[in-house]
LUMVEX-375755 format. One record per residue: y, z, x of N, C-alpha, C in turn. Coordinates in nm, 4 decimals. Example, Ala and Ser with C-alpha at 12.3 -4.5 7.8 and 13.67 -1.06 7.14 Angstrom:
BEGIN
+----------+----------+----------+----------+----------+----------+----------+----------+----------+
|     n_c2 |     n_c3 |     n_c1 |    ca_c2 |    ca_c3 |    ca_c1 |     c_c2 |     c_c3 |     c_c1 |
+----------+----------+----------+----------+----------+----------+----------+----------+----------+
|  -0.5690 |   0.7800 |   1.3190 |  -0.4500 |   0.7800 |   1.2300 |  -0.3300 |   0.7800 |   1.3200 |
|  -0.2250 |   0.7080 |   1.2850 |  -0.1060 |   0.7140 |   1.3670 |   0.0030 |   0.7870 |   1.2900 |
+----------+----------+----------+----------+----------+----------+----------+----------+----------+
//
This chain:
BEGIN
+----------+----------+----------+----------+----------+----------+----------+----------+----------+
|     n_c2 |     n_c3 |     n_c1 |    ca_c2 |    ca_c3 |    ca_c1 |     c_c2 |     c_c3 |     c_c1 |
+----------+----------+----------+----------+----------+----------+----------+----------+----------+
|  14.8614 |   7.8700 |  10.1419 |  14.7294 |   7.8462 |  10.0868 |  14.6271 |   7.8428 |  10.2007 |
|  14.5297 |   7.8881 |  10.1913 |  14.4345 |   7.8936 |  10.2607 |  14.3246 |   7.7944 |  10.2723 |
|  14.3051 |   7.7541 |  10.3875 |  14.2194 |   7.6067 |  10.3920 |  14.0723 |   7.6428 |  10.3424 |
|  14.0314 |   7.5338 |  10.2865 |  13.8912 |   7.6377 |  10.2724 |  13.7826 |   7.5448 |  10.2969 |
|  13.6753 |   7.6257 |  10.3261 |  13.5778 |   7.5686 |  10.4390 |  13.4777 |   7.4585 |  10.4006 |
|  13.4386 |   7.3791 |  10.4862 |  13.3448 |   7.2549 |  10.4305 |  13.2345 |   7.2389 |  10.3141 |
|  13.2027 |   7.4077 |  10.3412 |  13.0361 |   7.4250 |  10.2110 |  13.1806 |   7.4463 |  10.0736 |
|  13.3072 |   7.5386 |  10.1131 |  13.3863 |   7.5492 |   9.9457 |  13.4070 |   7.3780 |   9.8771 |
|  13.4690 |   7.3240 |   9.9760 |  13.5097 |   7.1966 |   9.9634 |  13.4169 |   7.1071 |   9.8978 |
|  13.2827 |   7.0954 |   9.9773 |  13.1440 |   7.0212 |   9.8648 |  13.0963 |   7.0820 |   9.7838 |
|  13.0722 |   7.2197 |   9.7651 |  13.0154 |   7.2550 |   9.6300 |  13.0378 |   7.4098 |   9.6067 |
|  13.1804 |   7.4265 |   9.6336 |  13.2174 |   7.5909 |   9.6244 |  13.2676 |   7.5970 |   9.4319 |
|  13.2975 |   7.4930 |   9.3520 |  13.2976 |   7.5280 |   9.2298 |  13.1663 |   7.5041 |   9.1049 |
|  13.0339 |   7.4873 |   9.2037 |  12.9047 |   7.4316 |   9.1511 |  12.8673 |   7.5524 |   9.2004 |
|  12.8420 |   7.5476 |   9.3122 |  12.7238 |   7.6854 |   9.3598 |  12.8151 |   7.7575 |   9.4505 |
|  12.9038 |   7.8534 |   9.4049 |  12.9603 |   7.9644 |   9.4653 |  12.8981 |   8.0298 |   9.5703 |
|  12.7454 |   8.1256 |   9.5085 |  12.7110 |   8.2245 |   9.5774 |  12.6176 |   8.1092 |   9.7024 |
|  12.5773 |   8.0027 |   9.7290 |  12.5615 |   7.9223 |   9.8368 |  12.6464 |   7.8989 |   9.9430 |
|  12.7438 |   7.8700 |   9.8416 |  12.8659 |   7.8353 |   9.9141 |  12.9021 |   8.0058 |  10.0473 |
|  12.9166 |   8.1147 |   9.9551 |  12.8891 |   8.2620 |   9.9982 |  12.8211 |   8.2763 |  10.1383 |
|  12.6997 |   8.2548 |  10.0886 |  12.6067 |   8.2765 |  10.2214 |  12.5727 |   8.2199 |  10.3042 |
|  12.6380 |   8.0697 |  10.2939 |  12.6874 |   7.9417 |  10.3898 |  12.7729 |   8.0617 |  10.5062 |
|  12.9062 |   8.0747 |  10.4725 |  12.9804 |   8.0731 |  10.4940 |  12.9756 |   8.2400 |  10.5636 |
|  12.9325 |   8.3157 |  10.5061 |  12.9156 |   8.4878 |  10.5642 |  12.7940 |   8.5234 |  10.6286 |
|  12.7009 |   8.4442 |  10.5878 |  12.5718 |   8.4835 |  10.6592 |  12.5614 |   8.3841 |  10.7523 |
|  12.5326 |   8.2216 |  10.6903 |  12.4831 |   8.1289 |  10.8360 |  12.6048 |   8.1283 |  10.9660 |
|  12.7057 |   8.0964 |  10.8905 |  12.7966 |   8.0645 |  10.9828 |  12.9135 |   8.1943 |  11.0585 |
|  12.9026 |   8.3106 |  10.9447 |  12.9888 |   8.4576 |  10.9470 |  12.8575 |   8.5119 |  11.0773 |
|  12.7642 |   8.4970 |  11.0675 |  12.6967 |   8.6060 |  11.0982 |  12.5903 |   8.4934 |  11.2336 |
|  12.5171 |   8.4153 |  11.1626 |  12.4054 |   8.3505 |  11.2641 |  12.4827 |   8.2778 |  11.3491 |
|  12.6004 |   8.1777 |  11.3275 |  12.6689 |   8.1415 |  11.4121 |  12.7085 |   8.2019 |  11.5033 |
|  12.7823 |   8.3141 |  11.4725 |  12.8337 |   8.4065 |  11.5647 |  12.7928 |   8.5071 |  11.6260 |
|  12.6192 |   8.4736 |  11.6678 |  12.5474 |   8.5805 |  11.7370 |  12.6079 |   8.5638 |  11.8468 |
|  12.6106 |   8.6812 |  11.9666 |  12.5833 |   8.6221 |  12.0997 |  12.4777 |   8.7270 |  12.1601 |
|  12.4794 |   8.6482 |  12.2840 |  12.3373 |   8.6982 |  12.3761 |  12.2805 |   8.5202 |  12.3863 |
|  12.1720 |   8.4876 |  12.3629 |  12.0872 |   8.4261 |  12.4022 |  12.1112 |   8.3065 |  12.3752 |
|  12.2067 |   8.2623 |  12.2418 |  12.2682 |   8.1125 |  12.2737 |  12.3874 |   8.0592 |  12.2461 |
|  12.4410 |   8.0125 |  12.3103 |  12.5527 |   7.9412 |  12.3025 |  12.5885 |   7.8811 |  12.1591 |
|  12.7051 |   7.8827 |  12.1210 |  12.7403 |   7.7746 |  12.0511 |  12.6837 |   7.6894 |  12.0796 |
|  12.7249 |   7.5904 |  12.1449 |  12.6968 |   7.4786 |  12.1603 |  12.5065 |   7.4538 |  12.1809 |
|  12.4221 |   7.5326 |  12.2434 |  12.2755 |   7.5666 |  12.2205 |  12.2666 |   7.5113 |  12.1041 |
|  12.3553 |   7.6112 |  11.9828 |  12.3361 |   7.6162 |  11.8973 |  12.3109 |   7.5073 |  11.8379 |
|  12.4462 |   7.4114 |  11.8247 |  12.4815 |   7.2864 |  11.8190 |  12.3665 |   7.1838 |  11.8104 |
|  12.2821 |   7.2270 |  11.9014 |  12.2074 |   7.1182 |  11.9980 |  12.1129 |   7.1038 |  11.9040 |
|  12.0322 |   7.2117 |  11.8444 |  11.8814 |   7.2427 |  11.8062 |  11.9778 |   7.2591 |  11.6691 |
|  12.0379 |   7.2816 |  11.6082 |  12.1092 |   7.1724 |  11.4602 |  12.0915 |   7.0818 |  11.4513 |
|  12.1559 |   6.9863 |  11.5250 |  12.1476 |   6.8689 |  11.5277 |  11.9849 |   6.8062 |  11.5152 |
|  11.9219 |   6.8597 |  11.6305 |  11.7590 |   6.8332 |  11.6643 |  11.7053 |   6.8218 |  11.4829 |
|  11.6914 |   6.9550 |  11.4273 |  11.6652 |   7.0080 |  11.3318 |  11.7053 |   6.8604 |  11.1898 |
|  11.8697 |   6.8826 |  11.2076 |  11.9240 |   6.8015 |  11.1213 |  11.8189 |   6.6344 |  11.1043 |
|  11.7814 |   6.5994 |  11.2329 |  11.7769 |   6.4653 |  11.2445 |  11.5752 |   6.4459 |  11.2207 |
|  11.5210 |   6.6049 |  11.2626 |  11.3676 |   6.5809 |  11.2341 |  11.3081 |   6.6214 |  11.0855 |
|  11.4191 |   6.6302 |  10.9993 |  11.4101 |   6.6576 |  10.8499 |  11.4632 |   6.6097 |  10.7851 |
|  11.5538 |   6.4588 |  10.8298 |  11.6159 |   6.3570 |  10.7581 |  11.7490 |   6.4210 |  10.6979 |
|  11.7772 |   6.5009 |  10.7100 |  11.8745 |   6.5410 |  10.6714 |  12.0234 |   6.5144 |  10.6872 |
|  12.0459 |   6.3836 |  10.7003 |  12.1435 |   6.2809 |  10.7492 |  12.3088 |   6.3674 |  10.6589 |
|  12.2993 |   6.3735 |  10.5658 |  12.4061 |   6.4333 |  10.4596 |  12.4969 |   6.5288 |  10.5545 |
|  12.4518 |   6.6318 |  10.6307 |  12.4583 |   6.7296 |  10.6942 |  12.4865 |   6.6745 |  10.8662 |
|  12.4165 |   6.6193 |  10.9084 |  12.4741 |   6.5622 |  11.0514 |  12.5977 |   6.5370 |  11.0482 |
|  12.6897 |   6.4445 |  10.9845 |  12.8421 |   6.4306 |  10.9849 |  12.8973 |   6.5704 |  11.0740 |
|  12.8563 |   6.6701 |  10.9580 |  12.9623 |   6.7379 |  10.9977 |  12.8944 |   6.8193 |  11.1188 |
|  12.7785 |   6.8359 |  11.1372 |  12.7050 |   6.8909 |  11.2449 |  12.7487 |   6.8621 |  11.4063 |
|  12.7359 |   6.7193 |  11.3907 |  12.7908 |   6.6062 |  11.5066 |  12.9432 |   6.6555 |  11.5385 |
|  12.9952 |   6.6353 |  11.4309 |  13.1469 |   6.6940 |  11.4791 |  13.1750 |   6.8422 |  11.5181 |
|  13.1127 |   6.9492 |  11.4753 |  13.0897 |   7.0617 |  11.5030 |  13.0461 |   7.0515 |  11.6497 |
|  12.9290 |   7.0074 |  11.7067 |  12.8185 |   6.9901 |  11.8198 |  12.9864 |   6.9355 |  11.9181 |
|  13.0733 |   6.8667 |  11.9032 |  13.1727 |   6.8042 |  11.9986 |  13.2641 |   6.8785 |  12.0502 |
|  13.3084 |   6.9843 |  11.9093 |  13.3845 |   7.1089 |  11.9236 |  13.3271 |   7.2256 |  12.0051 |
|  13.1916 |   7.2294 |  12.0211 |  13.1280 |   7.3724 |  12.0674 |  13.0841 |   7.2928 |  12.1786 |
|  13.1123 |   7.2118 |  12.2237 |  13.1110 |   7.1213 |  12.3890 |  13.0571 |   7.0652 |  12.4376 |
|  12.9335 |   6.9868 |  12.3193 |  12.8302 |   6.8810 |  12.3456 |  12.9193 |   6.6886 |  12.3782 |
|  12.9006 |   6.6567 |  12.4724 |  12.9424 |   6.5240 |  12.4838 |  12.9225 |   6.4173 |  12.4070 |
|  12.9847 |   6.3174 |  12.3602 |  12.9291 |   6.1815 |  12.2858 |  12.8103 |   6.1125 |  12.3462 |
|  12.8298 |   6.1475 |  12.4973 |  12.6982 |   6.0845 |  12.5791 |  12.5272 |   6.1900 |  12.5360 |
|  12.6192 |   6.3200 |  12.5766 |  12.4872 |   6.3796 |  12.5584 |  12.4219 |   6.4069 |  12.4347 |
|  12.5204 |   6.3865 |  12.3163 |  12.4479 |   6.3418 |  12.1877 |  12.3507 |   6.2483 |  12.1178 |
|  12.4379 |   6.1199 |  12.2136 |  12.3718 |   5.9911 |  12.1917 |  12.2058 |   6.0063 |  12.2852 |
|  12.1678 |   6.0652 |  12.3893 |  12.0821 |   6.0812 |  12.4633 |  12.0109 |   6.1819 |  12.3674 |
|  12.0288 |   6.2588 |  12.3206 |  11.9401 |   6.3982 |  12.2319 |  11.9367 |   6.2792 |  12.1391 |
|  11.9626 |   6.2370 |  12.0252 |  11.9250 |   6.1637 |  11.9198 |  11.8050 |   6.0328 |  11.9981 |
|  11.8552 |   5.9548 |  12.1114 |  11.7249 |   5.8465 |  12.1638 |  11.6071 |   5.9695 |  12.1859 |
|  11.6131 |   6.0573 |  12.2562 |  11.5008 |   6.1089 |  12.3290 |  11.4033 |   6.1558 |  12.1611 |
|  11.5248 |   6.1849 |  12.0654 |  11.4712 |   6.2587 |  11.9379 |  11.3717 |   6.1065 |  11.8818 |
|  11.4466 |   5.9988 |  11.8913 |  11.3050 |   5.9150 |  11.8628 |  11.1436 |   5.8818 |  11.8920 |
|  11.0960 |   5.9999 |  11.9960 |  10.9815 |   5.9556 |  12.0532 |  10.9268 |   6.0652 |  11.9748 |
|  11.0105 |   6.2124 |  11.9364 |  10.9428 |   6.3072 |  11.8577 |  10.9416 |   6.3336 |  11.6966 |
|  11.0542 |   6.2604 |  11.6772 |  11.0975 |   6.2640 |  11.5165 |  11.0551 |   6.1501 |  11.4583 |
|  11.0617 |   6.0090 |  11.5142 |  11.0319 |   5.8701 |  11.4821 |  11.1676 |   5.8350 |  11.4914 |
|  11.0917 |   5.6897 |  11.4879 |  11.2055 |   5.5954 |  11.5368 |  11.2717 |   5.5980 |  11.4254 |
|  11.2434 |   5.5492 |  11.2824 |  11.3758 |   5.5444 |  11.2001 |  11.4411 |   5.6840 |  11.1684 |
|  11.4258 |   5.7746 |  11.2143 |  11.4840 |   5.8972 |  11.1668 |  11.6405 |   5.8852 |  11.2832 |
|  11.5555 |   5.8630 |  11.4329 |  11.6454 |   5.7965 |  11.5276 |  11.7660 |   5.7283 |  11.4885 |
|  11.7307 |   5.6229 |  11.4203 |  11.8054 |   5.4989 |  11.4116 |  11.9038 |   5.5246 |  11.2815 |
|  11.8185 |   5.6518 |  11.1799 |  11.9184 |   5.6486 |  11.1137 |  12.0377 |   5.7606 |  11.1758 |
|  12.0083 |   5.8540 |  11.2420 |  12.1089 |   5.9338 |  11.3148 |  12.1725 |   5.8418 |  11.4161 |
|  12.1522 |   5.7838 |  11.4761 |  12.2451 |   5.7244 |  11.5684 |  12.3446 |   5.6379 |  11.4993 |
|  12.3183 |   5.5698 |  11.3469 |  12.4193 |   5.5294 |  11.3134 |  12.5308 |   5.6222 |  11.2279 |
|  12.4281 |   5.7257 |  11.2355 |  12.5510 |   5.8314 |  11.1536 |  12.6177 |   5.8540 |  11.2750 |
|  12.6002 |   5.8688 |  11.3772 |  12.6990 |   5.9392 |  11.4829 |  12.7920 |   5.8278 |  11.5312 |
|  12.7107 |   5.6813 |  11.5243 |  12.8265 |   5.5842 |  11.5672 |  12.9562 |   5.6384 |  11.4474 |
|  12.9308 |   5.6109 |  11.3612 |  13.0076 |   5.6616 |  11.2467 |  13.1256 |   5.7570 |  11.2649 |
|  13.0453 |   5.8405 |  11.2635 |  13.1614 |   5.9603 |  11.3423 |  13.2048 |   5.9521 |  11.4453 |
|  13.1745 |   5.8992 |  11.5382 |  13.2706 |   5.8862 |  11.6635 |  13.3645 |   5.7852 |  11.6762 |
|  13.3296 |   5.7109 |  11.6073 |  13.4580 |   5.5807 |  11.5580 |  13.5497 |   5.6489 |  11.4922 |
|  13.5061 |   5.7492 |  11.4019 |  13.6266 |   5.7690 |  11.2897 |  13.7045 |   5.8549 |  11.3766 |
|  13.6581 |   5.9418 |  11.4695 |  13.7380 |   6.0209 |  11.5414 |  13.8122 |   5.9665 |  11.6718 |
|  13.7698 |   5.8391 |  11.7054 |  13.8312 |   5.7349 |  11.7690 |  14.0039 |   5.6636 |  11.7351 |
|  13.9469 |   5.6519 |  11.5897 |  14.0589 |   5.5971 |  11.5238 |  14.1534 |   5.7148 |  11.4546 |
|  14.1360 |   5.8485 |  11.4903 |  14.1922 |   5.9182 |  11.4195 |  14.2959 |   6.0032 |  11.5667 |
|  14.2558 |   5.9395 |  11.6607 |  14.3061 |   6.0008 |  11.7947 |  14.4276 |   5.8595 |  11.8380 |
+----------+----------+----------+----------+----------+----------+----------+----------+----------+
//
């Protein structure tokens, strides 16, 4: 059986063709440009993005993605403080506790 990917898993039997262009276009295709940025670039200005549009739902798995493509727990935690002087502070505060979050769970899962 074939594992299937985070957008099938939350809403691949609700919104298929999302699920689709999640998966073949953002991540098949924009993810996997190269030339001008890195994965992990990538990672970075996601995250940025994720955290200056409240979009907390989506960081989880962003954050864990951003660790895999070779962003540090330090240098995360530093991009989310510095993100408080441009995003606001509670947007800050609510990303930093999503990431405590995740880095505990992957703490305890190691």
């Amino acid at each position: 059986m074939v594992e299937q990917t985070p957008a099938q898993k939350a809403v691949g039997d609700f919104a298929p063709e999302l699920v689709s262009l999640t998966d073949d276009v953002l991540f098949g295709r924009v993810w996997a440009r190269e030339g001008q940025l890195s994965r992990r670039d990538r990672s970075l200005v996601t995250v940025a993005s994720l955290v200056t549009s409240s979009s907390f739902e989506q960081l989880t798995s962003h954050l864990e993605l951003a660790k895999k493509n070779g962003l540090t727990e330090a240098e995360l935690v530093e991009a989310l403080t510095h993100l408080a002087f441009y995003a606001g502070w509670p947007k800050a505060m609510s990303a930093i506790q999503v990431a405590k979050r995740v880095f505990a769970q992957k703490e305890e899962q190691q």
